[in-house]
C-alpha positions as CSV (number, residue, x, y, z in Angstrom):
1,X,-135.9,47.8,68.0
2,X,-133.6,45.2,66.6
3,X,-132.6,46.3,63.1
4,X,-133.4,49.6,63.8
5,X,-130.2,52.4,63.5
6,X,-130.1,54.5,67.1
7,X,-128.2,57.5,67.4
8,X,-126.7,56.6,70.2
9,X,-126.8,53.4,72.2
10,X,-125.8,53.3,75.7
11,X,-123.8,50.7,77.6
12,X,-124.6,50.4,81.2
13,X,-128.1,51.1,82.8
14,X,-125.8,52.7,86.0
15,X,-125.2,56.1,87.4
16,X,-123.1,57.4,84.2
17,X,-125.1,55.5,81.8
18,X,-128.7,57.1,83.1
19,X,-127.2,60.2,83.2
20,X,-125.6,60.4,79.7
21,X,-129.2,59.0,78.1
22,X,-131.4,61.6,80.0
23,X,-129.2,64.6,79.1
24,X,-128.5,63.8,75.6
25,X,-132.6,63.3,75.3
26,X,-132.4,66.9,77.2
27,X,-129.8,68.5,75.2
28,X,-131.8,67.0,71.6
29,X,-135.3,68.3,72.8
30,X,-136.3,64.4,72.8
31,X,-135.3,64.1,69.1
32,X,-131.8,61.5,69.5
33,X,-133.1,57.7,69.4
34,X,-131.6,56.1,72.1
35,X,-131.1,52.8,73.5
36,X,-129.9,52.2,77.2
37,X,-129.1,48.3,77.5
38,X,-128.1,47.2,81.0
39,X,-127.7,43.0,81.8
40,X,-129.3,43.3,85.3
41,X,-133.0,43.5,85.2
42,X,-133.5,47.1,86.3
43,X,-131.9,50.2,86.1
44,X,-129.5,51.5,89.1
45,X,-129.3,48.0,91.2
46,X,-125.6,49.0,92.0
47,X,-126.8,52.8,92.6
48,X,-129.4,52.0,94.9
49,X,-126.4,51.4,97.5
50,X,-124.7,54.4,97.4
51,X,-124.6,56.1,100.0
52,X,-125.9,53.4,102.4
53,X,-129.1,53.8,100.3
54,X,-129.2,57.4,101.0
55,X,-127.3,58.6,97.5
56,X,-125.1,61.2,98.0
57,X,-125.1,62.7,94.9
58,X,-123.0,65.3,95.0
59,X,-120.3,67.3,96.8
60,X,-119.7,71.2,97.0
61,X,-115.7,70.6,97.5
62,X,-115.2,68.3,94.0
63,X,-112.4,68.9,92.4
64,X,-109.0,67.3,90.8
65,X,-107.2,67.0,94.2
66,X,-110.2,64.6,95.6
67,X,-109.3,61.8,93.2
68,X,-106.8,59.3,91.9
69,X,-106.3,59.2,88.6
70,X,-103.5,58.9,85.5
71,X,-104.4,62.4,84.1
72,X,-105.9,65.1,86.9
73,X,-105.6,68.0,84.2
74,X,-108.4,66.4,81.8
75,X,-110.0,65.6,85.2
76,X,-110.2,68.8,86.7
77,X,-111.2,70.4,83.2
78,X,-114.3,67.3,83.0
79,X,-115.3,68.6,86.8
80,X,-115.2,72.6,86.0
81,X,-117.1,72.0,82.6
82,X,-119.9,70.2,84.6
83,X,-119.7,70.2,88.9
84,X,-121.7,70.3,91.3
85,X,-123.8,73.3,90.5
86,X,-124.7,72.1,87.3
87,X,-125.5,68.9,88.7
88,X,-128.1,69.6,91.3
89,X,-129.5,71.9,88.8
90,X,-130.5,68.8,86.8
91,X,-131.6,66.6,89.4
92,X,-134.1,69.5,90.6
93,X,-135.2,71.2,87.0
94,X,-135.2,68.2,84.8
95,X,-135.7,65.4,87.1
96,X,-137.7,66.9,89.6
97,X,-135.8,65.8,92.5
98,X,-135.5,68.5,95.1
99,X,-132.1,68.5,97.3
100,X,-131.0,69.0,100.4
101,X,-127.2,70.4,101.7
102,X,-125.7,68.8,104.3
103,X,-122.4,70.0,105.7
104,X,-121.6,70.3,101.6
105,X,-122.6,67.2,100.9
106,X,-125.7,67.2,98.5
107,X,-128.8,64.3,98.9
108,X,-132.4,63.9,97.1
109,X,-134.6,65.8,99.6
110,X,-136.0,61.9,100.7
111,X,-132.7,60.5,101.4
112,X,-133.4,57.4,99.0
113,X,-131.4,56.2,96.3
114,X,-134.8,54.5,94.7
115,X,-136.0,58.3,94.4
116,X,-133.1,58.9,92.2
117,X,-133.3,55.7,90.2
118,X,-137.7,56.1,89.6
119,X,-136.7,59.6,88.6
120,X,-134.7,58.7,86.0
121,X,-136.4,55.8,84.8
122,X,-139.9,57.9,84.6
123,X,-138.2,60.9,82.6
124,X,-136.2,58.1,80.4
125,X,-140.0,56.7,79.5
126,X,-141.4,59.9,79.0
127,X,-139.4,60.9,76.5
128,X,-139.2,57.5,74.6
129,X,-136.2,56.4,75.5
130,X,-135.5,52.6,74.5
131,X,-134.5,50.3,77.1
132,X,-133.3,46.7,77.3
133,X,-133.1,45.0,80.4
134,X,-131.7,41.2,81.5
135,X,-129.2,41.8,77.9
136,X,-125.9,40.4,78.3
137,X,-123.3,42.3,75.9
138,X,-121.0,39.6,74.4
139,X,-118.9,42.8,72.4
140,X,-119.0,45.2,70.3
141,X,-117.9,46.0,66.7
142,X,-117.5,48.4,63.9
143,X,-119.0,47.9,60.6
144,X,-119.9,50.2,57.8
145,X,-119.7,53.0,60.1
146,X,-122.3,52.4,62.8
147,X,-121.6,50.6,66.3
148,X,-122.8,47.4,66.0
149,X,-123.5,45.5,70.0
150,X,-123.9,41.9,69.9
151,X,-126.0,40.5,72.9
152,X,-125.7,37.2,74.1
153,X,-129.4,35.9,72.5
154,X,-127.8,36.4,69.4
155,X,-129.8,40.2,68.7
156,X,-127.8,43.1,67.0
157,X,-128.4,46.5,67.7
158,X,-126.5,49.3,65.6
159,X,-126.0,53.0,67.0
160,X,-124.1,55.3,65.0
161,X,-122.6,56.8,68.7
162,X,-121.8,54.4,71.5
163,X,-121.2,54.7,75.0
164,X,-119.4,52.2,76.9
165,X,-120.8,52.6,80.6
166,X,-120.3,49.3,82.1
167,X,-118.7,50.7,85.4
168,X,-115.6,49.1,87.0
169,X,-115.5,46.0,88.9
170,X,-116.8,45.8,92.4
171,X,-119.8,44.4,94.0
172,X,-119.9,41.6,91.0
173,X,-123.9,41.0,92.0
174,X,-125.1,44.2,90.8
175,X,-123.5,43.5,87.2
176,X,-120.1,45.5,87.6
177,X,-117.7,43.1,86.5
178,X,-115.0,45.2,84.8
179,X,-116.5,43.5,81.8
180,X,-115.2,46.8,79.5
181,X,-111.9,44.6,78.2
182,X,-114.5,42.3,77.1
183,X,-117.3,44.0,75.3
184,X,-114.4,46.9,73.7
185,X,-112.0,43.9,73.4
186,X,-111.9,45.4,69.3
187,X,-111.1,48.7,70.5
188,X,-108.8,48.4,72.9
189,X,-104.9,49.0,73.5
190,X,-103.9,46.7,76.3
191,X,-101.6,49.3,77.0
192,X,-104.3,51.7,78.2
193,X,-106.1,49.4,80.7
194,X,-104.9,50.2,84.3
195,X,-106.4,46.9,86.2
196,X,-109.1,47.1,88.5
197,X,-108.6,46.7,92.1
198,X,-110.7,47.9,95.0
199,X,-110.7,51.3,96.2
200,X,-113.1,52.6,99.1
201,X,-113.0,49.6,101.0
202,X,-112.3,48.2,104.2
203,X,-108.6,47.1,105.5
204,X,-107.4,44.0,107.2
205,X,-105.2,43.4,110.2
206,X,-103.4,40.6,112.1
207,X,-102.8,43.0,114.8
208,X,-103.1,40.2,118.2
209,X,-106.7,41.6,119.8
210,X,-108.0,43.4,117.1
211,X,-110.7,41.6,116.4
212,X,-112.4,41.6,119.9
213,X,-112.7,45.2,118.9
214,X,-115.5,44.6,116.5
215,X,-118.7,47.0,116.1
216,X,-116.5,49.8,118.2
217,X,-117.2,53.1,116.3
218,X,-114.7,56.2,117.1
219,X,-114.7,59.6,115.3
220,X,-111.1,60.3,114.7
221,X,-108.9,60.1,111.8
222,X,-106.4,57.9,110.1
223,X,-102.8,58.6,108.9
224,X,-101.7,55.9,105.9
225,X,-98.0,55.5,106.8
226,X,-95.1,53.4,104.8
227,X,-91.9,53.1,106.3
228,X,-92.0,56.0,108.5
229,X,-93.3,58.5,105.8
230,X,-97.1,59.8,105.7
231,X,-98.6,58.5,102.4
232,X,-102.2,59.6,102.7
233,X,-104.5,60.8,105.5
234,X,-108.7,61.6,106.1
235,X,-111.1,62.1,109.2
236,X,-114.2,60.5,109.9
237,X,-115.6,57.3,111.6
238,X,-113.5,54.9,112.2
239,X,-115.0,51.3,112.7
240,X,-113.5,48.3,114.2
241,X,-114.5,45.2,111.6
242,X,-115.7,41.6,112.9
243,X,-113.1,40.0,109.9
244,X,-110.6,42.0,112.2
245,X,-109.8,45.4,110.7
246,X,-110.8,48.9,109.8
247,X,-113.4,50.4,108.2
248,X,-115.3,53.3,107.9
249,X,-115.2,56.8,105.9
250,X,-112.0,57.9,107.0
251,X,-110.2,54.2,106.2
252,X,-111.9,54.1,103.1
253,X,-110.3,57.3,101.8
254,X,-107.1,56.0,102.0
255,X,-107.5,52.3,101.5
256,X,-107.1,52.8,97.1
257,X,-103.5,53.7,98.0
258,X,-102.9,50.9,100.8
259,X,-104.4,48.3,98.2
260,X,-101.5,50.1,95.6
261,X,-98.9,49.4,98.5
262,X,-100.1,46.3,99.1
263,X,-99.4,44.9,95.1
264,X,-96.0,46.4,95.6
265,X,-95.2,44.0,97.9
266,X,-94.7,47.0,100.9
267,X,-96.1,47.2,104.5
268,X,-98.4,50.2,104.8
269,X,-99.0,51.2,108.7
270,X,-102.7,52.9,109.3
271,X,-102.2,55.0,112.3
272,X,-105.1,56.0,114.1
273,X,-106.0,58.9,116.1
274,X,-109.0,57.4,118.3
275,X,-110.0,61.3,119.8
276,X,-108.7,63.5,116.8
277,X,-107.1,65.7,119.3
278,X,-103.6,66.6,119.0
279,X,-101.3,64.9,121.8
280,X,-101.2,67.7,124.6
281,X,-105.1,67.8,124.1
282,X,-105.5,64.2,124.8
283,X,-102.5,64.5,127.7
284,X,-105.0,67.3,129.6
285,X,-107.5,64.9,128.6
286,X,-106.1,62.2,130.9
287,X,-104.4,64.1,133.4
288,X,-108.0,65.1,134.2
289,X,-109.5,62.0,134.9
290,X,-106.5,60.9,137.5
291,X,-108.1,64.3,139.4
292,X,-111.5,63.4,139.4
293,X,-111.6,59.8,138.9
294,X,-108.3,59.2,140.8
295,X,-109.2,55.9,142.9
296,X,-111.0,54.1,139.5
297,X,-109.0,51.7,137.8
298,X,-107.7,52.8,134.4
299,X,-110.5,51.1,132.0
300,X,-113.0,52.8,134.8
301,X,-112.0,56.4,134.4
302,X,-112.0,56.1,130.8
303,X,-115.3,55.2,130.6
304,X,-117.1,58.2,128.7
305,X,-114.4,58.1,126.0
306,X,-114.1,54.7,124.9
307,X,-116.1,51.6,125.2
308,X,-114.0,49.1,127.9
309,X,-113.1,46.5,125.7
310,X,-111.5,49.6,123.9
311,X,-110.0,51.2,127.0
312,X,-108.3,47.7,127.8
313,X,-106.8,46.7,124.4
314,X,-105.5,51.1,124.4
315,X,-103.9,49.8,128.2
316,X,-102.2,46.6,126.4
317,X,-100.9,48.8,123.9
318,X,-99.5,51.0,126.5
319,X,-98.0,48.7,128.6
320,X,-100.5,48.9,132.0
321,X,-102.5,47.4,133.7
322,X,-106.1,48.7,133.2
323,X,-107.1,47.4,136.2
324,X,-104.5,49.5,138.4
325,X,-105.8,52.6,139.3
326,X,-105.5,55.9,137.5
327,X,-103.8,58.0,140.0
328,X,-100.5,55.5,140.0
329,X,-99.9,56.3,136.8
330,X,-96.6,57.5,136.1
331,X,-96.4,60.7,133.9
332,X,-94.2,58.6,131.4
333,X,-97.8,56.2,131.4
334,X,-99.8,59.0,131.1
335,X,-97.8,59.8,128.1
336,X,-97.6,56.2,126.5
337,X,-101.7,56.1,126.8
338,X,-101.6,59.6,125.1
339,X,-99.2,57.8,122.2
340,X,-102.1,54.4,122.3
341,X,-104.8,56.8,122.1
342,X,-103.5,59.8,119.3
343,X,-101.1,57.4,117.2
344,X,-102.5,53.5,117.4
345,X,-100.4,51.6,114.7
346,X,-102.5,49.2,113.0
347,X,-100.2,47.2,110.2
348,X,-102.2,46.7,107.5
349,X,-102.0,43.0,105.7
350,X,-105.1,43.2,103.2
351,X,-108.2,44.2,102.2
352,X,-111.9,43.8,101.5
353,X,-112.8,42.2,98.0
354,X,-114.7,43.5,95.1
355,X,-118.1,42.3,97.2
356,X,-117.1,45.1,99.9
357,X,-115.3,47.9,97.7
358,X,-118.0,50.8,97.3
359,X,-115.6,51.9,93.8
360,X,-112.6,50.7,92.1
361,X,-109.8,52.0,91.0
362,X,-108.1,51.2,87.5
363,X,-109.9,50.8,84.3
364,X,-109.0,52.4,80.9
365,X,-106.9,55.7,81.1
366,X,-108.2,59.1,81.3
367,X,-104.8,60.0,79.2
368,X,-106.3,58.0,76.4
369,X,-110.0,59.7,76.0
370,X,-110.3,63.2,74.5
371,X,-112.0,66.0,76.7
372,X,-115.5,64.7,75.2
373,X,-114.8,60.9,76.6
374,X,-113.8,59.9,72.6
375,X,-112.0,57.1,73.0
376,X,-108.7,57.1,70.8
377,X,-109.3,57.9,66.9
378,X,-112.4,55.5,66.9
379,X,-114.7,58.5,65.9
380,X,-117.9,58.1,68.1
381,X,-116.9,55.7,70.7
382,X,-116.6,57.0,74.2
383,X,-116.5,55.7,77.8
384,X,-117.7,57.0,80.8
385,X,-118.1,56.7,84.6
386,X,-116.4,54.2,86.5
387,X,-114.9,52.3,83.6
388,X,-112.4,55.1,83.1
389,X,-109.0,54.9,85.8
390,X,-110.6,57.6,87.9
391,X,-111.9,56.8,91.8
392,X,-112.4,59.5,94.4
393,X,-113.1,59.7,98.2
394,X,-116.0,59.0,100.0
395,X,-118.7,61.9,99.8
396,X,-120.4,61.9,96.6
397,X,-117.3,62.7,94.7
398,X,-117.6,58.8,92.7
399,X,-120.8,59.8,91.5
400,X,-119.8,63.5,91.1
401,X,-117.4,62.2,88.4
402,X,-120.2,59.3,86.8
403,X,-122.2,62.7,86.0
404,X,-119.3,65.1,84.6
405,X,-117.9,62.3,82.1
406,X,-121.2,61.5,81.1
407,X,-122.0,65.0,80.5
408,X,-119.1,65.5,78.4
409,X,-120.2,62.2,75.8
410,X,-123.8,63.2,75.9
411,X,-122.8,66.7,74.8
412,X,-120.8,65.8,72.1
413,X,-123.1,63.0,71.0
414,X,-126.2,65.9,71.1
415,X,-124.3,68.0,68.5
416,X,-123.5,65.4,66.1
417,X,-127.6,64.6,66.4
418,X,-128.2,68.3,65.4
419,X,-125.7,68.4,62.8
């Protein structure tokens, strides 16, 4: 292979980058040469997480609004030109994979990530795709009109297209190390590299008592809150951390823009409603249990709703004693247990790392890419997937976007092959 001239060669053996070389060997009828180099020593070792192995790999509901990003018009045109639709239409007519819905939510039919990542593999060797594993990019260059990728043995490979898909920058193990400044260091404008930071991660509290609440699971949802003002909100599981904090899908929506807050220097408030019933739901709720359960203590007629440990910290916050009984509970109690319960204020002083961030945010501008993923004026050079300033919610909407960016490069890189 070294020496040789590929049509395209592919940065970046993860979601985006698999994707972009098995639809532009779809799109060319097998004709393109292409060479997929990735440092780790397989394919898909960060995508064989997602989804807690399960890969979500898709979701029904993707569009613009789901996402942060600098430019959501060249987003939501990227999604509409290839969504969710088209997507399980490839994973079940090219690579074979039969789906399953769930609630919207779109999975391989096995629930396994490894399904999706053999899949891809098998269909990239089928159809002659060249692959280079355990090859450490040291950067890339332009010379006499072809892409020319320097690996860190000292090997050369020229492409006349290139495809930076070297993801952002979290769970450093799996070989996404925002290494994109590095290997495009030739290309780039500094100006057009947002930093990375962790996005879909967990959140960290000082809260006193907090962290006897770890491994407690609600279903509820979470209000993001700076100074009084509601910045973000989601629903979902809520869990109670061991390093004392939140986590779960809910938390994880909103934690890009708490980690955003948090650079600022600002004191972002996650409120949590433990029930996701409104106040006079939760009020009935309670006012119930003093009728049946009137003689229990407080933490004993909660039981059924919250684990104790839970029921007692909620009775702390509330000012009462959880082990007075229900039925001397003032109304105004009542009423402050409603407030623990629908609106628990969790001040929020950190966040997990790049080891615990599912995505990050940040990375080089959607602004500065064309429609096709072209980066700039530098005629056959785009960038895909997570390496672009684009992170969505939990859901399958992250690897929603890794498959509509690659789409658009592999497209465009398909019709320069036929022309």
């Amino acid at each position: 292979m070294n020496g040789e001239v590929f049509d395209c060669i592919i940065l970046g053996g993860g979601a985006s980058g698999l994707f972009a070389a098995s639809l532009l060997i779809k799109e060319t009828d097998g004709k393109a040469n292409v060479l997929l180099i990735d440092g780790n020593d397989r394919c898909g070792k960060k995508l064989a997480m997602t989804g807690s192995g399960r890969c979500n790999l898709t979701n029904r509901n993707a569009s613009a609004d789901k996402y942060n990003t600098d430019c959501p018009e060249r987003l939501e045109k990227c999604l509409s030109s290839f969504g969710y639709f088209d997507t399980v239409s490839f994973f079940e007519n090219v690579l074979g994979i039969e789906t399953v819905c769930d609630e919207g939510l779109y999975y391989p039919a096995t629930y396994r990530a490894a399904t999706v990542i053999d899949s891809f593999r098998f269909y990239l060797e089928d159809n002659g795709c060249g692959m280079k594993f355990g090859a450490k990019c040291e950067n890339v260059s332009l010379k006499n009109g072809l892409y020319e990728t320097l690996l860190k043995d000292g090997s050369v490979y020229k492409g006349k297209n290139f495809i930076c898909a070297t993801g952002g920058h979290t769970y450093p193990s799996t070989g996404s190390t925002g290494s994109i400044d590095t290997v495009l260091k030739e290309f780039l404008r500094r100006e057009d590299l947002v930093p990375f930071k962790p996005a879909l991660t967990s959140l960290t509290s000082k809260l006193p008592g907090i962290k006897a609440l770890a491994g407690i699971r609600c279903r509820g949802s979470v209000t993001l809150d700076l100074y009084g003002n509601a910045v973000d909100a989601s629903e979902g599981e809520i869990i109670f951390s061991k390093d004392g904090g939140i986590s779960g899908i809910c938390v994880m929506d909103v934690s890009g823009k708490a980690v955003e807050m948090l650079g600022k220097g600002q004191k972002p408030v996650a409120v949590l409603n433990l029930l996701g019933r409104d106040f006079d739901e939760t009020y009935k709720l309670l006012h119930r249990r003093t009728c049946m359960f009137g003689q229990r203590s407080v933490t004993s007629a909660l039981t059924g709703l919250f684990p104790r440990v839970l029921c007692e910290f909620l009775c702390r916050t509330a000012d009462i004693d959880p082990a007075g009984t229900i039925s001397g509970l003032s109304d105004k109690n009542l009423q402050e247990l409603c407030n623990a319960i629908c609106k628990l204020e969790i001040p929020v002083d950190g966040f997990g790392g790049t080891d615990k961030a599912q995505v990050s945010s940040g990375g080089i501008k959607l602004a500065s890419v064309g429609d096709n993923m072209q980066y700039g004026s530098f005629d056959g050079l785009f960038i895909i997937g997570e390496a672009l300033n684009v992170d969505g919610r939990c859901g399958g909407f992250n690897l929603q976007w890794a498959w509509s960016s690659a789409a658009a490069a592999a497209k465009e890189v398909a019709l320069r092959c036929s022309n």
